[in-house]
C-alpha positions as CSV (number, residue, x, y, z in Angstrom):
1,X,29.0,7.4,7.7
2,X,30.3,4.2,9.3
3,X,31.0,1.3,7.1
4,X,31.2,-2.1,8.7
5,X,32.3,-5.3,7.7
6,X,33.3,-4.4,3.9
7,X,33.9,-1.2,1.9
8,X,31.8,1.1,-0.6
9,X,34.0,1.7,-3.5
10,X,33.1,5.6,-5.3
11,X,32.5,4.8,-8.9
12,X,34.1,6.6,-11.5
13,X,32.4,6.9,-15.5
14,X,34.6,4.8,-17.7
15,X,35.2,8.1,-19.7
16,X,37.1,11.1,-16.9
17,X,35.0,13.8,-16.3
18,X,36.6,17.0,-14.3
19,X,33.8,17.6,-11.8
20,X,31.5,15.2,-10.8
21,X,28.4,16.3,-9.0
22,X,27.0,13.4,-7.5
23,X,29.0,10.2,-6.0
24,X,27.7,6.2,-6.5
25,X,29.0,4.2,-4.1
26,X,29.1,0.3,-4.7
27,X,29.6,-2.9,-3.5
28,X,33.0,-4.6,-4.4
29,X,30.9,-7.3,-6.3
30,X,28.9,-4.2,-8.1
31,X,31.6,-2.8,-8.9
32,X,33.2,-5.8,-11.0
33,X,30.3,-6.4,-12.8
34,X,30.0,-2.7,-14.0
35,X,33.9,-3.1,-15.0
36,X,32.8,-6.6,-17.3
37,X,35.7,-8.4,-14.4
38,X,32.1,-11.4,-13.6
39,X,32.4,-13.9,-16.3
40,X,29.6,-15.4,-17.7
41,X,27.9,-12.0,-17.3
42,X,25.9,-10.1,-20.0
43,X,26.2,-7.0,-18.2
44,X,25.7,-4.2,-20.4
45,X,28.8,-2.6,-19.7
46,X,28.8,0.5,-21.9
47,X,25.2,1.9,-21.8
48,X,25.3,1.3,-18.4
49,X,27.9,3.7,-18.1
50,X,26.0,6.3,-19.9
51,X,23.3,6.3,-17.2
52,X,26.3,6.3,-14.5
53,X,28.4,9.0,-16.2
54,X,25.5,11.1,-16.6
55,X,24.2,10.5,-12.7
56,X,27.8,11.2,-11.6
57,X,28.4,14.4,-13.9
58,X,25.0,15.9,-12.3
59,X,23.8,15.9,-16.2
60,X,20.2,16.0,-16.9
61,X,18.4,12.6,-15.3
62,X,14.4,11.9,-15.2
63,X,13.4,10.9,-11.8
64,X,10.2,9.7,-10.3
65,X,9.6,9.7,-6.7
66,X,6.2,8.3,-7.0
67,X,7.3,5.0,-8.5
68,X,5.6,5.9,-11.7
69,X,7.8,3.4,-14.3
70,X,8.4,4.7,-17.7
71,X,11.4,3.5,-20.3
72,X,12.7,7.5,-19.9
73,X,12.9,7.5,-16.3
74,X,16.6,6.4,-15.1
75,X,16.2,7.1,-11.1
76,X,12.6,6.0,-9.3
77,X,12.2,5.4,-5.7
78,X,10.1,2.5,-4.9
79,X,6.6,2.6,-3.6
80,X,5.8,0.4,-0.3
81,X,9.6,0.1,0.8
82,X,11.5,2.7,2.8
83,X,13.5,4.8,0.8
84,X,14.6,2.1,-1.6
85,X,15.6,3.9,-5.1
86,X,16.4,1.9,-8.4
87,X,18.8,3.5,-10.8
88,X,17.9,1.8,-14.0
89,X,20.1,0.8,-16.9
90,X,17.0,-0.3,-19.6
91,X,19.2,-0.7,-22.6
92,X,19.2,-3.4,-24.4
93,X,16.1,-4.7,-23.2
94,X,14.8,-5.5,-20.2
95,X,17.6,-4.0,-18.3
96,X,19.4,-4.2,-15.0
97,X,18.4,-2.4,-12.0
98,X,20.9,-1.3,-8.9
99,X,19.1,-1.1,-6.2
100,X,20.3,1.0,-3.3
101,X,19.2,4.2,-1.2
102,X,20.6,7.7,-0.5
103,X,23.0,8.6,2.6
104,X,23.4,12.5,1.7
105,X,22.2,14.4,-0.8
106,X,23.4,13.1,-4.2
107,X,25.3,10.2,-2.3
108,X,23.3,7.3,-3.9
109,X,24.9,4.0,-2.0
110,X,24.4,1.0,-4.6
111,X,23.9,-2.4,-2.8
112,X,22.2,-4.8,-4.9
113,X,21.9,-4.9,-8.8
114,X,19.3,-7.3,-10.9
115,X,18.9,-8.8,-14.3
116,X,15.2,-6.8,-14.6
117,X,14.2,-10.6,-15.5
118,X,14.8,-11.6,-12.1
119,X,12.3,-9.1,-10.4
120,X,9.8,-8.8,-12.8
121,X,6.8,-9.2,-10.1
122,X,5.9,-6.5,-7.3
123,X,6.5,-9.1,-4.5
124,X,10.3,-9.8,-6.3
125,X,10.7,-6.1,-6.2
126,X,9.6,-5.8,-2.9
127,X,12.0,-8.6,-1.9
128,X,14.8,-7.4,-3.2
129,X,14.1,-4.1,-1.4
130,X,14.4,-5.8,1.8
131,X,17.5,-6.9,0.9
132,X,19.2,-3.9,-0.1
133,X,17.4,-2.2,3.5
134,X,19.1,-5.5,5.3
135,X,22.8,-4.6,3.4
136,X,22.3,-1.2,4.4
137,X,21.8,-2.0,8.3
138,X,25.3,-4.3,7.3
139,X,27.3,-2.2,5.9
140,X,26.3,1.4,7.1
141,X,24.9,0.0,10.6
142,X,22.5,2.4,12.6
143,X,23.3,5.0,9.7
144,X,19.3,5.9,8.3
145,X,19.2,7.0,4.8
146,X,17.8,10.4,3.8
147,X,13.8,10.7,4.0
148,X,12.9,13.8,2.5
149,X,9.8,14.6,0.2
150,X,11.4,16.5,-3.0
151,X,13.6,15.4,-5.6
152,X,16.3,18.7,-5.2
153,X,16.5,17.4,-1.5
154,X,17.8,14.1,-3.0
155,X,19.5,15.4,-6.0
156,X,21.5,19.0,-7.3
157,X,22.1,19.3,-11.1
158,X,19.7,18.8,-13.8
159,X,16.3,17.0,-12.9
160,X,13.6,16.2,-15.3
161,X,10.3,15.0,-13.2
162,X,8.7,12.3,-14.1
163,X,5.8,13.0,-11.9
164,X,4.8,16.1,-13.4
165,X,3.2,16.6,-16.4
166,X,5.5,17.0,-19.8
167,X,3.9,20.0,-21.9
């Protein structure tokens, strides 16, 4: 994978874990807002890093590839947008959402992250998901993300489906 003009940084969970499963790679700017470094910001730091140490660990996470949007799910791919996935921090209420899409299998690249305030419309959505496809083509260049059509080609570890029915 070729990075140009800037650098990923590989996140770490604020709490060491021996053997991660999954990488997150961020922006520099992403990065500094998970860490509580942007002032003025009421990032929620901590639960946020629940949802990253348990995507990182390869811990149980409930996905949705069909964009079906649920307070359980923590991983959904947007519908109408190429390969555009959210990972979503919901707590407190209404949550942030880091936007990004995946360059391997559980290599989720993290590009752009919102206030869930500031796209709470399906043409904000979509709009921010042409951003995060233009940072892609800036940062990773020609690189194409993964299109595949199951969740284990995206992800190893432990998956709950959202898309499926609960019994």
């Amino acid at each position: 994978m070729a990075i140009k003009g800037g650098r990923l940084i590989e996140r770490q969970p604020l709490r060491p874990m021996g053997n991660p499963r999954r990488r997150l790679l961020l922006t520099p700017q992403i990065a500094d807002f998970l860490d509580g470094q942007v002032e003025g910001s009421d990032f929620p730091r901590w639960p946020a890093d629940a949802v990253v140490s348990r995507y990182i660990g390869g811990y149980i996470i409930c996905v949705s590839l069909q964009g079906k949007s649920a307070s359980y799910i923590d991983l959904e791919r947007l519908q109408g947008v190429d390969e555009v996935w959210t990972l979503c921090f919901r707590s407190p209420k209404p949550g942030w959402r880091l936007l990004g899409r995946f360059a391997a299998r559980d290599q989720f690249i993290g590009l752009r992250l919102y206030n869930r305030f500031e796209i709470n419309t399906r043409p904000k959505y979509e709009a921010a998901a042409a951003q995060v496809i233009a940072d892609w083509h800036g940062v990773l260049g020609s690189d194409e993300p993964i299109r595949k059509s199951t969740i284990d080609d995206y992800l190893s570890g432990t998956i709950r489906n959202a898309n499926q029915d609960q019994t």
